[in-house]
DRENTORFI-170533 format. One line per 4 residues: number of its first residue (from 0); their letters; for each residue x, y, z of C-alpha. Coordinates in nm, 4 decimals. Layout:
residues N
NUM = A = X,Y,Z  ...;
***
This chain:
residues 309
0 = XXXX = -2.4863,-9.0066,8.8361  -2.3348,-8.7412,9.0614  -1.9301,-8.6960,8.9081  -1.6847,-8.8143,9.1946;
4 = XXXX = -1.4187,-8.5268,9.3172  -1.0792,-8.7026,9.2648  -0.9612,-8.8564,9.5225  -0.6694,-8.6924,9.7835;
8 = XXXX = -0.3806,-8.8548,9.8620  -0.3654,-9.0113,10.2246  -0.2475,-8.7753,10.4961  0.0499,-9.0784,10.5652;
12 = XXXX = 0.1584,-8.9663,10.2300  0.3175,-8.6349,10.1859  0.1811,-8.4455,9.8619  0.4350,-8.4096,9.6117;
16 = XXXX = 0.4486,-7.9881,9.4833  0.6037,-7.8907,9.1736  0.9627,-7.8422,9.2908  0.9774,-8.2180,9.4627;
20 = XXXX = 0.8441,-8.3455,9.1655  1.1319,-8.1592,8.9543  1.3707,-8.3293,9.1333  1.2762,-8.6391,9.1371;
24 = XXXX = 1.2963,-8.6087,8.7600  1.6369,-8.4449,8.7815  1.7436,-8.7495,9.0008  1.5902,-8.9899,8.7032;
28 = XXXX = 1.8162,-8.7911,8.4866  2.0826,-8.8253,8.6777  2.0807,-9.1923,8.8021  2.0777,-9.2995,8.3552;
32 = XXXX = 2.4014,-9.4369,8.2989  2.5457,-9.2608,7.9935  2.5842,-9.5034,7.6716  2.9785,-9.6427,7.6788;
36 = XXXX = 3.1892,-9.4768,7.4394  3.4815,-9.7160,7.5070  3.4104,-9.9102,7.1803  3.3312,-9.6079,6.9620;
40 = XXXX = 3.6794,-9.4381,7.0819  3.8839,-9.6840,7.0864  3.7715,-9.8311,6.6852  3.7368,-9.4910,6.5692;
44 = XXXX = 3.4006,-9.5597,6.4632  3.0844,-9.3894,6.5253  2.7338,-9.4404,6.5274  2.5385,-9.1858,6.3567;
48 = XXXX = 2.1287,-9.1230,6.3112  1.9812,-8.9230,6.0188  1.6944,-8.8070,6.0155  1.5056,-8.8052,5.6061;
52 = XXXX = 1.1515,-8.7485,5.4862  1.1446,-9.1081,5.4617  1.2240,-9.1753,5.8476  1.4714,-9.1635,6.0429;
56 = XXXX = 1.7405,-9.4435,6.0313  2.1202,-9.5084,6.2340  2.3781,-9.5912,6.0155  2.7659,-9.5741,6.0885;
60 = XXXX = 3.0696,-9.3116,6.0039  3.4464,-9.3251,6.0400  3.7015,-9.1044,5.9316  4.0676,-9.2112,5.7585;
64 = XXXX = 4.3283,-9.1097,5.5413  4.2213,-9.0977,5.2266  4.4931,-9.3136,5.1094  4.4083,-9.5912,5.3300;
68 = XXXX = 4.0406,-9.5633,5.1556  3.8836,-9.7621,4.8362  3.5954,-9.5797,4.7212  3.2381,-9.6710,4.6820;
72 = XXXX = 3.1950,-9.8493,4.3907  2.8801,-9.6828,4.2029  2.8988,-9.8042,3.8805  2.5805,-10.0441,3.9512;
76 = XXXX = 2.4071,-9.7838,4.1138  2.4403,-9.5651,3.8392  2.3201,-9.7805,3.5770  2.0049,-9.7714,3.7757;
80 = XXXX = 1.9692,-9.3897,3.7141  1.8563,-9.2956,3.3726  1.9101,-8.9730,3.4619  2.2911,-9.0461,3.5538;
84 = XXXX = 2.2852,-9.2556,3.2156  2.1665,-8.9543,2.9932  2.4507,-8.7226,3.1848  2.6975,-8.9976,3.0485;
88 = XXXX = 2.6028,-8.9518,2.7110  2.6194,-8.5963,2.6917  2.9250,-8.6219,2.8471  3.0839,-8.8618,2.6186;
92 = XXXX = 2.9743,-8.6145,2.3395  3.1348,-8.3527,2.5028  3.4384,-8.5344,2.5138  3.4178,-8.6318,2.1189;
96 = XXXX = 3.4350,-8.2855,2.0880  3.7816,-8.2296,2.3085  3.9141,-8.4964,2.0966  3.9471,-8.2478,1.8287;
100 = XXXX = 4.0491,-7.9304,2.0566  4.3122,-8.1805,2.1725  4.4164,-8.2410,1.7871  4.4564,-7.8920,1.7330;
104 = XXXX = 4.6707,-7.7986,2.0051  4.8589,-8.0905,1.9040  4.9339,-7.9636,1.5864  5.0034,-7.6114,1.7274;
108 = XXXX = 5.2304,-7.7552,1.9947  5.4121,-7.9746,1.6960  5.4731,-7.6601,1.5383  5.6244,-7.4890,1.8472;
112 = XXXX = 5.8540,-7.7963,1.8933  6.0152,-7.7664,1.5115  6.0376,-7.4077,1.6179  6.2670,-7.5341,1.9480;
116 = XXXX = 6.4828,-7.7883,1.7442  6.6414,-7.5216,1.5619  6.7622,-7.4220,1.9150  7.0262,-7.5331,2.0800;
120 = XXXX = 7.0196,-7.9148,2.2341  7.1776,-7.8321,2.5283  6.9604,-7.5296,2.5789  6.6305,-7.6879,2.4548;
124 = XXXX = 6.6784,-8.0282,2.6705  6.7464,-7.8152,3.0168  6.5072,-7.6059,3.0102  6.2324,-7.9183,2.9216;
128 = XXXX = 6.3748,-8.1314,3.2215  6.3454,-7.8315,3.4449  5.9868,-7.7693,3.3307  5.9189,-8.1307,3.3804;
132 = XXXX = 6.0787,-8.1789,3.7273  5.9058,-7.9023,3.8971  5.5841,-8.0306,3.7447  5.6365,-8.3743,3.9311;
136 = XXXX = 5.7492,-8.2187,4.2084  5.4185,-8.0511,4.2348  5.2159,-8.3127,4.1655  5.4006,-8.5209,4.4036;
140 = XXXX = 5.3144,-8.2750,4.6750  4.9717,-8.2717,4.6039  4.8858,-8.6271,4.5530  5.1155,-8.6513,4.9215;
144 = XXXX = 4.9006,-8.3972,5.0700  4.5394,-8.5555,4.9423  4.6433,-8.9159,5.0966  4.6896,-8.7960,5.4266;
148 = XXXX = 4.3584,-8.6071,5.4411  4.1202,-8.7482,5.7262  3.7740,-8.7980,5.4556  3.4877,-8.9911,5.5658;
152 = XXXX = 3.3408,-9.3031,5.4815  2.9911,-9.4549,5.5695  2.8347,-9.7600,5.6110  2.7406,-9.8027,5.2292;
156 = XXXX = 2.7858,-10.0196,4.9647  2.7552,-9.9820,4.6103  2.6924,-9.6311,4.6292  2.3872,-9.6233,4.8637;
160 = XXXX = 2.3946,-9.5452,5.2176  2.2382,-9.8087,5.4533  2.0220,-9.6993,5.7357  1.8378,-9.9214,6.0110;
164 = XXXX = 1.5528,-9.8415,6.1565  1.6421,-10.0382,6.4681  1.9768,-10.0346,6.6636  1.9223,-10.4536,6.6634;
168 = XXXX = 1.8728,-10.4323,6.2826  2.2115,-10.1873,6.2640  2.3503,-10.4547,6.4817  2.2195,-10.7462,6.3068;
172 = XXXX = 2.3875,-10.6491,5.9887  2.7406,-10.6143,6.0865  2.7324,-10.9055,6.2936  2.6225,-11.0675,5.9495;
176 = XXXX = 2.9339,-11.0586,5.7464  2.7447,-10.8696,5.4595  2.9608,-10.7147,5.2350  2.9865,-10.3365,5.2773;
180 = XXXX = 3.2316,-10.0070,5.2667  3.3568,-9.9890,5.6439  3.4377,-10.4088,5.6429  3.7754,-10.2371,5.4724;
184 = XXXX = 3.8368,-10.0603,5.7937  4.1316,-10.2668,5.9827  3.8888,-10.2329,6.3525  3.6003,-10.3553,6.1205;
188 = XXXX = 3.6634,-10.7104,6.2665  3.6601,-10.6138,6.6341  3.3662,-10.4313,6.6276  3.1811,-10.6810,6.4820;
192 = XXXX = 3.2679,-10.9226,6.7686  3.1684,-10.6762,7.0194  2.9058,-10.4474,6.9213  2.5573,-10.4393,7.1108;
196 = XXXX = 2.2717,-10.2687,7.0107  2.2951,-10.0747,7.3510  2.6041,-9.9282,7.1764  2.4090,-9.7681,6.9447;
200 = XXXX = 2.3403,-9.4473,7.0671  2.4682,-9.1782,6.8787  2.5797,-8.8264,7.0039  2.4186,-8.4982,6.9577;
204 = XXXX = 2.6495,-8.3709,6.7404  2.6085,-8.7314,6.4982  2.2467,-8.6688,6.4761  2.1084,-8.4912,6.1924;
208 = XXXX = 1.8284,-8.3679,6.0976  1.7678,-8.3235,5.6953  1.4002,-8.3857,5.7320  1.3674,-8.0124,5.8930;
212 = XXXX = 1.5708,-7.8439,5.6887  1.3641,-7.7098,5.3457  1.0876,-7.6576,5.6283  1.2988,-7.4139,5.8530;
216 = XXXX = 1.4005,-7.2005,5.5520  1.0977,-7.1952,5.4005  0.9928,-6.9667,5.7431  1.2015,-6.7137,5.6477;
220 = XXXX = 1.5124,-6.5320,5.7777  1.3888,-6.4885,6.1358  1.3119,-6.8893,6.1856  1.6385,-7.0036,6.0471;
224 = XXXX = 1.7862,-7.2694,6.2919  2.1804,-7.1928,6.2672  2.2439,-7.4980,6.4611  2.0151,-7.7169,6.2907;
228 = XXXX = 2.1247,-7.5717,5.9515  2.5175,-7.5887,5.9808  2.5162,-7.9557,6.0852  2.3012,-8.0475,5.7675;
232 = XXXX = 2.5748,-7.8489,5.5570  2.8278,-8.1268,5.7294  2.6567,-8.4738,5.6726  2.5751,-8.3485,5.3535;
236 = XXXX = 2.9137,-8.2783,5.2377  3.0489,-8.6174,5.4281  2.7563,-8.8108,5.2556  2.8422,-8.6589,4.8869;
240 = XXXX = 3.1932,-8.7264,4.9598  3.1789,-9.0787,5.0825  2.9119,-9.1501,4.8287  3.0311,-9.0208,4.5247;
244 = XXXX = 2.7174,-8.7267,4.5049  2.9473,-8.4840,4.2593  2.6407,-8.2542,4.1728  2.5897,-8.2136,4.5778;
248 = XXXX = 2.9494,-8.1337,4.6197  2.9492,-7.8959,4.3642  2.5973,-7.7387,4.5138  2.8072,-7.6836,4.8518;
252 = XXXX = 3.1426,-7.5887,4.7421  3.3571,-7.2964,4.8392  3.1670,-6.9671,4.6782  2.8346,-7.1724,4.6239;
256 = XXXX = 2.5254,-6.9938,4.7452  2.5079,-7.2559,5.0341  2.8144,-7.2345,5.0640  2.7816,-6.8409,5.1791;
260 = XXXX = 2.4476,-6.9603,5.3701  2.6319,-7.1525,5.5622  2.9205,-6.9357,5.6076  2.6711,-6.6813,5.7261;
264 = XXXX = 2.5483,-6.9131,5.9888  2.8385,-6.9313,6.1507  2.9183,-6.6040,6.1892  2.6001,-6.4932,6.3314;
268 = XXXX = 2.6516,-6.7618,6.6503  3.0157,-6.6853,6.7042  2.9454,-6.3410,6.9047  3.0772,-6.0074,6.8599;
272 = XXXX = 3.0979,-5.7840,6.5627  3.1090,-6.0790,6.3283  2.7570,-6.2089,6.4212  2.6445,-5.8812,6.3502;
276 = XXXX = 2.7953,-5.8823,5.9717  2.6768,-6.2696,5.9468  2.3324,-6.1841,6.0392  2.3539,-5.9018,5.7600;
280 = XXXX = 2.4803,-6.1175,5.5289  2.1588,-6.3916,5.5957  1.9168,-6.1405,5.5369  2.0783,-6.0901,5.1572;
284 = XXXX = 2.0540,-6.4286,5.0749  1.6709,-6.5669,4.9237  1.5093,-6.7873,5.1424  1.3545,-6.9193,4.8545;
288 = XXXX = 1.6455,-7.0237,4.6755  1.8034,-7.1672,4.9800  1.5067,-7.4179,5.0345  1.4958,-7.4925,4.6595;
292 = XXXX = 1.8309,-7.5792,4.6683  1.8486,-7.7831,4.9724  1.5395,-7.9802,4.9060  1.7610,-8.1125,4.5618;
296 = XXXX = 2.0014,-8.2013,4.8034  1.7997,-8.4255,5.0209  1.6775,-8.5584,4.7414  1.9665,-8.6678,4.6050;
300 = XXXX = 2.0866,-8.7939,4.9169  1.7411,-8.9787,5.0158  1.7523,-9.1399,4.6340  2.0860,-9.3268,4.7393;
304 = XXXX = 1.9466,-9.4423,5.0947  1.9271,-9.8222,5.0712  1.6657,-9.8781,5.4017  1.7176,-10.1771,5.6083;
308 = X = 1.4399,-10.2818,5.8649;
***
């Protein structure tokens, strides 16, 4: 059987070219209502998606003072972990063993102190006070400063981060009454009442994507996706923080190699002379140890994911 030519459009109907078309896709664009960010803005809550090797899940993220904040409680969650269980051991060895540095500076400091009665009262008892004012004064200052510093907390509880794989399943949840992290929050209420699962649509900047990550510096220096690789670097240091990770934390603190990855990163996209230095700097630091690194990260991070269909 002879193939048919496709058939042309009717001469009452104007042919569509590739620039009418464009616009009419534009217009499409155009004509979709944003998603409302009334609720989000005025709870100070936000919807977030995170992308893992396990899927890709929306959870939600709000920032406070952390004075205003109860921590996750992970003591179940790390009773689970043998791993976690072995580190308390050593741990508790280790600190058998300060128990006895401790008793020997004791002794030491005893001996300073029948050195100092011999002094004068007066003399001793000022200078002591002194010593011990300015120590509370310090402390007082930074416990001050740490309580008014905006950290963030997720919807978690018990130590594991829980992600829905449906906006109606996120929404299902908190409508619930379940018990969770963010049900502290004093908006928690409220957005219970109101939330729809139309509201869950997260912004660019609240969607990560871990998944890509050990991938994209496993190409090498020239594939490295700044963008995609700096906002990692931030849910992974609000996710260690929020869920008590320590070892991640300490993986992406200040002077870590991360750390200068990601420092490196952000100098090479801010223009100038300094993107020049930062994209010096990237091509000193080993791709391979960058992806090792990172893929213990999202490990960790995936191994505390509590998935909720």
């Amino acid at each position: 059987m002879a193939r048919q030519s496709p058939q042309r459009p009717d001469a009452d109907e104007p042919e569509l070219d590739e620039n009418t078309a464009s616009s009419a896709a534009d217009e499409v664009d155009i004509d979709r209502p944003a998603a409302d960010r009334a609720l989000w803005d005025e709870l100070r809550i936000d919807p977030v998606e995170i992308a893992l090797p396990a899927g890709t899940g929306f959870t939600l993220r709000a920032y406070r003072p952390a004075r205003e904040l109860t921590p996750t409680d992970v003591a179940e969650r790390d009773e689970d972990d043998p791993f976690l269980a072995r580190r308390q051991v050593v741990e508790a060895e280790d600190a058998d063993e300060e128990v006895v540095i401790l008793d020997e500076e004791f002794a030491a400091l005893s001996a300073e102190k029948d050195e100092d009665e011999e002094r004068p009262a007066g003399r001793r008892r000022g200078a002591a006070e002194e010593a011990e004012e300015l120590a509370e004064a310090d402390e007082d200052e930074d416990e001050e400063a740490a309580g008014d510093e905006e950290v963030p907390i997720f919807l978690s509880h018990r130590g594991r981060l829980l992600l829905f794989k449906t906006p109606e399943s996120l929404v299902s949840f908190v409508r619930s009454g379940a018990p969770n992290d963010l049900s502290q929050l004093d908006s928690w209420s409220e957005l219970s009442e109101r939330v729809e699962p139309a509201d869950i649509a997260p912004l660019d900047e609240d969607t990560y994507e871990l998944d890509l990550v050990v991938e994209n510096l496993r190409g090498g220096h020239d594939t490295w996706d700044p963008t995609l690789l700096i906002e990692a670097g931030e849910v992974a240091r609000d996710l260690a923080y929020a869920l008590r990770l320590p070892a991640v934390l300490d993986m992406l603190s200040a002077g870590s190699s991360l750390d200068d990855l990601d420092e490196a990163l952000r100098a090479s996209v801010n223009g100038g002379i300094g993107a020049f230095l930062g994209r010096r700097r990237l091509k000193k630091i080993g791709a391979q140890t960058a992806s090792l690194g990172w893929r213990t990260i999202v490990g960790k991070i995936s191994a505390v994911v509590d998935w909720r269909d």
